[in-house]
N, C-alpha and C positions, 0 to 999 in steps of 0.2 A: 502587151496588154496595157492600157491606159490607166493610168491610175486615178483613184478620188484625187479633188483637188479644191485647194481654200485658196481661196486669190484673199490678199490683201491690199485695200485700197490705199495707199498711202498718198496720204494729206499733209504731209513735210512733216513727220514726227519723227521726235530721234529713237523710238525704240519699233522702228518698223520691221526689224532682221530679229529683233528681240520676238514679236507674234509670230512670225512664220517658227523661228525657230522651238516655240514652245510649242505648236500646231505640229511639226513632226515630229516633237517627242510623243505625242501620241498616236503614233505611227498612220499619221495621215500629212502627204501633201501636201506644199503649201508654197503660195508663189506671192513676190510683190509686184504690186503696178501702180505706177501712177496716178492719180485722179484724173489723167487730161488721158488717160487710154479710155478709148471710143464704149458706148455699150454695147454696138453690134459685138466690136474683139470681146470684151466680157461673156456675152452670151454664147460665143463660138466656143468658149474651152469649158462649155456645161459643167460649172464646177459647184460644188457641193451648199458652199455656203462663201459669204462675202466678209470681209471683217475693215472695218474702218478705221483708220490710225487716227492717233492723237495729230496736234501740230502746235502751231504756235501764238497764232490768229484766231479772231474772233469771229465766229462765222455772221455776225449782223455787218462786220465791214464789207461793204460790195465788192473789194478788190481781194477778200479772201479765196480761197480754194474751197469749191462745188463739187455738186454732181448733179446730173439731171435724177429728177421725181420720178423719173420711168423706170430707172433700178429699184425700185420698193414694189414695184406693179411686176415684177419677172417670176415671180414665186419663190425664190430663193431666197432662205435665211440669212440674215444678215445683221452683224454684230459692230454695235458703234464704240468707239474706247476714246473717253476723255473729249477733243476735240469730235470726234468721228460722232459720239453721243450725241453733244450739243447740234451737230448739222442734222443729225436725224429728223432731232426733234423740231430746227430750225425750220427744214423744209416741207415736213407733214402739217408746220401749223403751230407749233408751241412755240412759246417763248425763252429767245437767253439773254440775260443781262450781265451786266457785272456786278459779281459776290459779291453782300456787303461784308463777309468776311473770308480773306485768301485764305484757301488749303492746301499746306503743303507739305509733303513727309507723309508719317503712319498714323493712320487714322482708323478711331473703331467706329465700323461699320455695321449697322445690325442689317441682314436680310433675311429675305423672305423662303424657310429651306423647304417650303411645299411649290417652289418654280422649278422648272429643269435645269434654268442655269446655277440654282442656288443649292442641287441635290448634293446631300452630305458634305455640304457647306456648316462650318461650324454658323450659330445662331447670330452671336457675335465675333466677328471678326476683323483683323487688320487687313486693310487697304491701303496702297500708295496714291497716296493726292498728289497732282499738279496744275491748278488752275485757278485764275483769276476772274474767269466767267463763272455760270450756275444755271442751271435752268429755273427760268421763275415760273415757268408752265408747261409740264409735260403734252403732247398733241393728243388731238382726240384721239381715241380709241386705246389709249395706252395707260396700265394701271403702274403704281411707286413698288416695286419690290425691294428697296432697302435704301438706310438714311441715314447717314450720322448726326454730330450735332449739329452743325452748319451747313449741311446739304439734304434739303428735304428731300429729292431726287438725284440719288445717290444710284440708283439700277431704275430700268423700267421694262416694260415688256408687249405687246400685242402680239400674243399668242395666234391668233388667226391670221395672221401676217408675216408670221414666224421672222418679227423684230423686235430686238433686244440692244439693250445699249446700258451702258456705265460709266460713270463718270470718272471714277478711277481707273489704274493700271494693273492689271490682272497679269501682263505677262512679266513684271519685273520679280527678281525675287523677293524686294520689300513687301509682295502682298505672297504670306506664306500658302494659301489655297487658291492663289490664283491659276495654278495648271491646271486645278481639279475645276477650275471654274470653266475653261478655255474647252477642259474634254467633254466637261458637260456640251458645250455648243455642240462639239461639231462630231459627236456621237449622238448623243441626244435629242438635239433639233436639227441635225442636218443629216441623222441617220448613216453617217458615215461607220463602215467597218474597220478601216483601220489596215489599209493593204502596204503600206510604204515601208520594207523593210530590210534592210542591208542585204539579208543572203537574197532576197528576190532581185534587188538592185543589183548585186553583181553577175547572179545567173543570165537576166536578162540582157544587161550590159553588155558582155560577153560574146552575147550570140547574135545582137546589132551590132557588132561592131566586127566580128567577123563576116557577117552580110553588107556590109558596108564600106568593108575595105577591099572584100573578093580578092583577086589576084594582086592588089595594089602592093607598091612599097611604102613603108612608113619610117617619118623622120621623126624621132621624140625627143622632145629638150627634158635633159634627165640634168638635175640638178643637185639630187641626193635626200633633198626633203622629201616630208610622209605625202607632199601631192602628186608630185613628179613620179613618185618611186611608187604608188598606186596605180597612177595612170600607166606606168611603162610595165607595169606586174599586167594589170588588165589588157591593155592590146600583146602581151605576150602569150597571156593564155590564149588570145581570140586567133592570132595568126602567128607564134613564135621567129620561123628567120625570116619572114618580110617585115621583122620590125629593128631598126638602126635605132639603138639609143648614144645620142652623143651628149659626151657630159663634157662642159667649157669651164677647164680648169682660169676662173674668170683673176686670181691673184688675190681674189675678195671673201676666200670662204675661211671658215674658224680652222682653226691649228690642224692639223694632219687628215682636213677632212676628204680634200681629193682621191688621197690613197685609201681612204673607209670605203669612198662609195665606189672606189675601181675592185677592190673587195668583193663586195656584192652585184657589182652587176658586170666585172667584166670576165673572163673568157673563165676564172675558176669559180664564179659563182653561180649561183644555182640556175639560174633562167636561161630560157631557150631567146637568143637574141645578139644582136650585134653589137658590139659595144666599142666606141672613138670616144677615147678621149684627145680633147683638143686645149693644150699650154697656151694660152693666150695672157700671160699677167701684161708680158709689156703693152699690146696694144689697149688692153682698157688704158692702164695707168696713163696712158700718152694721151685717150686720150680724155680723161678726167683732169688733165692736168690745168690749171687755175680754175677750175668751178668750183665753186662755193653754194649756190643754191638748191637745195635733197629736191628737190623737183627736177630740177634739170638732170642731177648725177641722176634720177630715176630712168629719165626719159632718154640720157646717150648711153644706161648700162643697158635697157631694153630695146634700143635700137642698134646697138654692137651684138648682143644675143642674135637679134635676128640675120644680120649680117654675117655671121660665122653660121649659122647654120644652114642659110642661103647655099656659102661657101662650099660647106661640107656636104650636101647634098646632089652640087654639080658633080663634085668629085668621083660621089658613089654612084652617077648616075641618076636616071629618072627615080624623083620619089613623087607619088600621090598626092600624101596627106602628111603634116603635121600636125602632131602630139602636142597638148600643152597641159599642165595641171590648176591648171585655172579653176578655183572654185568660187562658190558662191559670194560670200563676203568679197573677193576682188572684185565682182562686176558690178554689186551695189555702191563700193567704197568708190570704185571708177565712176559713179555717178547714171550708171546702164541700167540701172534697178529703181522703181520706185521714183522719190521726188529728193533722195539724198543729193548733198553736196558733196562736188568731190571733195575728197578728203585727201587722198593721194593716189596718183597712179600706177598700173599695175602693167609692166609688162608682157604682160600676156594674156592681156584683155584688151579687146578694141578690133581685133581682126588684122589681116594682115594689110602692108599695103599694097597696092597693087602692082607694083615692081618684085615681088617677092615669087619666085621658082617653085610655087607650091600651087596645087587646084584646091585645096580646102583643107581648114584646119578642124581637128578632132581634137575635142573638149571634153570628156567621159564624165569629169566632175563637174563641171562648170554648176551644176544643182545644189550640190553638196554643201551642207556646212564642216567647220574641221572635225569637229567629232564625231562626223558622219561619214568621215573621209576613215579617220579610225576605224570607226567597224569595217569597212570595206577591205580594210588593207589587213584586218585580222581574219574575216571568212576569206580573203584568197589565202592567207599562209604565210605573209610576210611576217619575220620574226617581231617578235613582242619589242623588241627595243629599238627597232627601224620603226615600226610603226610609233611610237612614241618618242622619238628624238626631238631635241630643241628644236621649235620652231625657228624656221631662217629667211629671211626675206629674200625674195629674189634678185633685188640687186646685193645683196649680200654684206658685207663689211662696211660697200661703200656711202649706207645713210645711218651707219651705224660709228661714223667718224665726224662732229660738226666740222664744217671748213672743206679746205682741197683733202682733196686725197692722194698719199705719198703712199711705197712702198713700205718706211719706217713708219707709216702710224700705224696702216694694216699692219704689221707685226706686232706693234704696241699693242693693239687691239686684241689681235689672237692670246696673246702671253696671256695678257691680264682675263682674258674673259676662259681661258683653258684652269686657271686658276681658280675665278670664282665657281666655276662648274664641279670642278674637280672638291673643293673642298663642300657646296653645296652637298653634291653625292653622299661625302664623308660623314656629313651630318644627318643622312638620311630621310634629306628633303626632299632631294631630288622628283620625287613620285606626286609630292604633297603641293610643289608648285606650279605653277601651268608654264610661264615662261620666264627666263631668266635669262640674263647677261653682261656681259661690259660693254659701255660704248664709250666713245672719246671728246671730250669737249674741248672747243676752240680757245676755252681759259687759261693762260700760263697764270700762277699765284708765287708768290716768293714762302722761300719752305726752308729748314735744317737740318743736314744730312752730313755727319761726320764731321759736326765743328764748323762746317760751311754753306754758305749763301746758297741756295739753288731759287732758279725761276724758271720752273718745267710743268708739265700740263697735268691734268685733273681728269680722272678717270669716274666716269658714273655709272653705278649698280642700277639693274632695274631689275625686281623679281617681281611678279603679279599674279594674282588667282582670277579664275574666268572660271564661268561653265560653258562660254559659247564666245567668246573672243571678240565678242559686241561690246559688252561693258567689262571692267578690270577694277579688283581692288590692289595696292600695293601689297604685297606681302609682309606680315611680321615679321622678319629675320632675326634671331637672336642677336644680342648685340655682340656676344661672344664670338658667335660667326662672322659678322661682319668685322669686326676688331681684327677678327685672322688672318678675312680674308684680304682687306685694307693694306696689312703690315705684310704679307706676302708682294703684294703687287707693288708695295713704294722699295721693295727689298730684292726686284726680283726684273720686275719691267725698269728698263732705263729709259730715262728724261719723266717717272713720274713721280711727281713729291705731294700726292694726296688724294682722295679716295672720298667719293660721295657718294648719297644712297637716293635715290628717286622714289619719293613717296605720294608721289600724287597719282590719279584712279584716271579709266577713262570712262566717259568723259572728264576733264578736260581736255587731259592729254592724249596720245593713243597710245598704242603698246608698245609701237618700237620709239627708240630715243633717236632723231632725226633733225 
C-alpha cells in the first residue's frame, strides 16, 4: 500500500529534516527534495500537500533558488515557511524587500484562529523569527492572517488555492504550537489521514522484503547499533537462515562491546540467523595509520567495511543482497536528500561500487528517522535496552579520537568513556539524555600528579538532549557528576591529566566530537 506523502521542497534551509520530521509525527509521510527536482518527478509521486523550506537568500536576487508558477496551478496544497513564504509571494506577484527591522528569536505573534492553519491555535502566540527580508505586499488574491509588531504579514492564505505560507518557523521547538500548526496543514487542508505508522511499517516491511529476497542469500553488516540490529531483526523475521550477519570486530568499538553484540546475535541468542564475527583490529589500525583528517578516517573505515565484507561473502559463497542500516538523517547528512551540504559521510550511504560481489543493496531503513527506528525495533521485540543503546557511529572510536588513531588511544578512549556512562547510569541520567560520551583530543596540556610534571592529553565529555538528532542542546550535567566523573578518568585512564565538558549545541557543532 502506498502511503500519503508531503514532499518537501527544499530551498537550502537548515531545518529541512526538522519539517519532514514534524510531518511524521503526525503520522503522515513525508519526503525531502530539492528545488532543482523536475515538476513532472513532483507530480508523479501524487503527494498530498507540498511544504517549502526556509533558506538563506533573498528570493528578489536572480541567482537565488526558484520554482516554476506551474506548481501553484497543480491543485495541491502547498505551505511556504520563512524563505519558501517570501517566494510564494515573490512569484504570484507580491512584493519582498528588506525588513526595516530584523527578526530574530521568539516573537509574539497574534493570528487569525477562525483559519485552518490557525485552529486551536492560541490567539496570541510564540513564533521563531529568522529573517532579514519581509513581505511588503502580500499577492493578489491572498488575505494577512497574523502579524507581530514588525511583521505585518506574518501568515497569509488563499484558501481557493489551498496556499498558505509564514513567515516564521513552525517546525522548530522555539515555536511551542507549531506541530499543531504543521497537523493543521496536512490534515486539514490536504485532508490527509494519517496512515504512516511503525506496526504498519514493519508488517509491510517484512512481507517486501521477503518477496524480494525469494530464495536469495543475504549479507548484513551487523554493527551492534539500534540500525543495524533493526535492520538484521527485520530481514530475519522476512527470511531467517538465508540471512548471514557479519559483525567486524573493527578494534574501534566502546569497551567489551564486541562480546555484547556476539551475545545477542550470535549462535545463543534469540534470532534465527547466521552469525561471523570477523577480528580485524589490526588491519584497520594499519591501515588508519598517519591520517589525521575525520573525513578521510570516514571514508578508509567505510571502505575497509566493505572490503571485509566483500571477503566474507566469497567465502560463504553466493550472496544476493546486502543489508545496511542506513537511515534517513545519513542520506540527507551525505548530501542525497534535499539541497543540504554535506556535512559528513556516511559509510553506508552512496551505494556500492561496482567492483563489489553484491547484485543489490537492501536499505529497510533508509526512510527512517532514529526515533522511528525506535519504534520499529520495539514492535519487532527487540529488548528495550538494545533498542535504546548509545548511539555509535559507524566508523566507531575512530572520529571519536582527533589526530591518528593508535591502538592506546582507542583504549584511552574506551576506559574514560566506560566511565563516564557508567557513572552517568549511576546518577540516573542515563534515560534523561539522548547521547553521551568521551572523545579524545589532539591537546597534550602540562598537569600535576603526585608532586610531578605530566604533559598528557585531554579528554572531552559530550552529553546532548535531541528530540530528532537534527538539532542538539548540551546537557546540564551536575557539576558533582562531572567532578566524579573528571577525577575517575585522570585517576584511572593513563597518559590523561584533564577532563573537559563540550557545551556547545548543534548547530554549530554536530553531535559527534570529530
Amino acid at each position: 500500500m502506498e502511503n500519503e506523502k508531503i514532499i518537501v521542497l527544499d530551498f537550502g534551509g537548515q531545518y529541512n529534516q526538522l519539517i519532514a520530521r514534524r510531518v511524521r509525527e503526525c503520522n503522515v509521510y513525508c519526503e525531502i527534495a530539492s528545488y532543482r527536482t523536475d515538476l513532472e518527478e513532483i507530480k508523479a509521486q501524487h503527494p498530498k500537500g507540498i511544504i517549502f523550506t526556509g533558506g538563506p537568500n533573498s528570493v528578489y536576487d536572480p541567482a537565488s533558488p526558484t520554482y516554476t508558477k506551474e506548481i501553484f496551478e497543480l491543485g495541491i496544497p502547498i505551505l511556504g515557511i520563512c524563505y519558501g513564504a517570501q517566494l510564494m509571494m515573490h512569484l504570484l506577484g507580491g512584493r519582498v524587500g528588506r525588513a526595516p527591522v530584523r527578526e530574530y528569536g521568539k516573537i509574539e505573534v497574534q493570528v487569525d484562529t477562525n483559519t485552518a492553519l490557525f485552529t486551536d491555535v492560541s490567539p496570541s502566540t510564540i513564533c521563531w523569527m529568522s529573517h532579514n527580508d519581509y513581505i511588503e505586499e502580500i499577492a493578489p488574491g491572498f488575505t494577512v492572517t497574523a502579524h507581530s509588531a514588525h511583521c505585518p504579514a506574518a501568515a497569509m492564505q488563499d484558501v481557493s488555492r489551498g496556499l498558505y505560507a509564514v513567515q516564521f518557523h513552525p517546525e522548530v521547538l522555539h515555536t511551542p504550537e507549531g506541530k499543531k500548526m504543521l497537523s493543521n496543514f496536512v490534515y486539514q487542508v490536504c485532508g490527509c489521514h494519517g496512515d504512516w505508522k511503525m506496526d504498519t511499517f514493519v508488517e509491510s516491511t517484512i512481507a517486501s522484503l521477503r518477496a524480494k529476497v525469494g530464495n536469495g542469500r543475504v549479507l548484513c553488516a551487523l554493527s551492534g547499533g539500534v540500525d543495524s540490529s533493526v535492520a538484521a531483526v527485520l530481514l530475519s523475521k522476512a527470511v531467517g537462515n538465508q540471512l548471514t550477519c557479519v559483525f567486524v570486530d573493527t578494534g574501534l568499538m566502546r569497551k567489551n562491546e564486541g562480546d555484547e553484540v556476539e551475545a545477542v546475535f550470535g549462535p545463543e541468542g534469540p534470532y534465527q540467523l547466521h552469525f561471523i564475527r570477523v577480528n580485524a583490529q589490526e588491519r584497520f589500525f594499519s591501515k588508519l595509520a598517519g591520517v589525521t583528517d575525520p573525513e578521510t578516517k570516514r571514508k578508509i573505515i567505510g571502505e575497509e567495511f566493505i572490503r571485509v565484507f566483500e571477503e566474507e561473502a566469497k567465502k560463504i559463497g553466493a550472496v544476493d543482497f546486502l543489508v545496511q542500516g542506513t537511515i534517513y538523517p545519513d542520506v540527507v547528512e551525505s548530501g542525497l536528500g534535499g539541497e543540504s551540504t554535506v556535512i559528513k559521510s556516511h559509510h553506508n550511504v552512496g551505494g556500492l561500487p561496482d567492483y563489489v560481489d553484491f547484485k543489490e543493496i537492501i536499505e529497510p531503513l533508509r526512510n527512517l528517522f532514529k526515533d522511528e527506528v525506535r519504534q520499529a525495533g520495539l514492535e519487532l521485540g527487540i529488548p528495550h535496552y538494545l533498542v535504546y543503546r548509545q548511539p555509535f557511529p559507524g566508523p566507531g572510536l575512530g572520529i571519536r579520537i582527533i589526530g591518528e588513531v593508535t591502538p592506546d588511544k582507542v583504549q584511552m578512549v574506551q576506559e574514560a568513556d566506560a566511565i563516564f556512562r557508567e557513572e552517568v547510569a549511576s546518577a540516573g541520567l542515563d534515560t534523561q539524555i539522548n547521547q553521551y560520551f568521551a572523545a579524545l583530543t589532539n591537546m597534550h596540556s602540562v598537569g600535576v600528579m603526585g608532586d610531578e610534571r605530566t604533559y598528557d592529553y585531554a579528554i572531552a565529555l559530550r552529553a546532548v538532549t535531541t528530540t530528532d538528532f537534527m538539532t542538539a542542546e548540551s546537557a546540564e550535567l551536575p557539576w558533582e557528576l562531572l567532578g566524579k566523573v573528571a577525577n575517575r578518568i585522570v585517576n584511572e585512564v593513563p597518559h590523561v591529566n584533564r577532563v573537559l565538558y563540550d557545551c556547545t549545541g548543534k548547530p554549530p557543532a554536530t553531535i559527534e566530537f570529530e
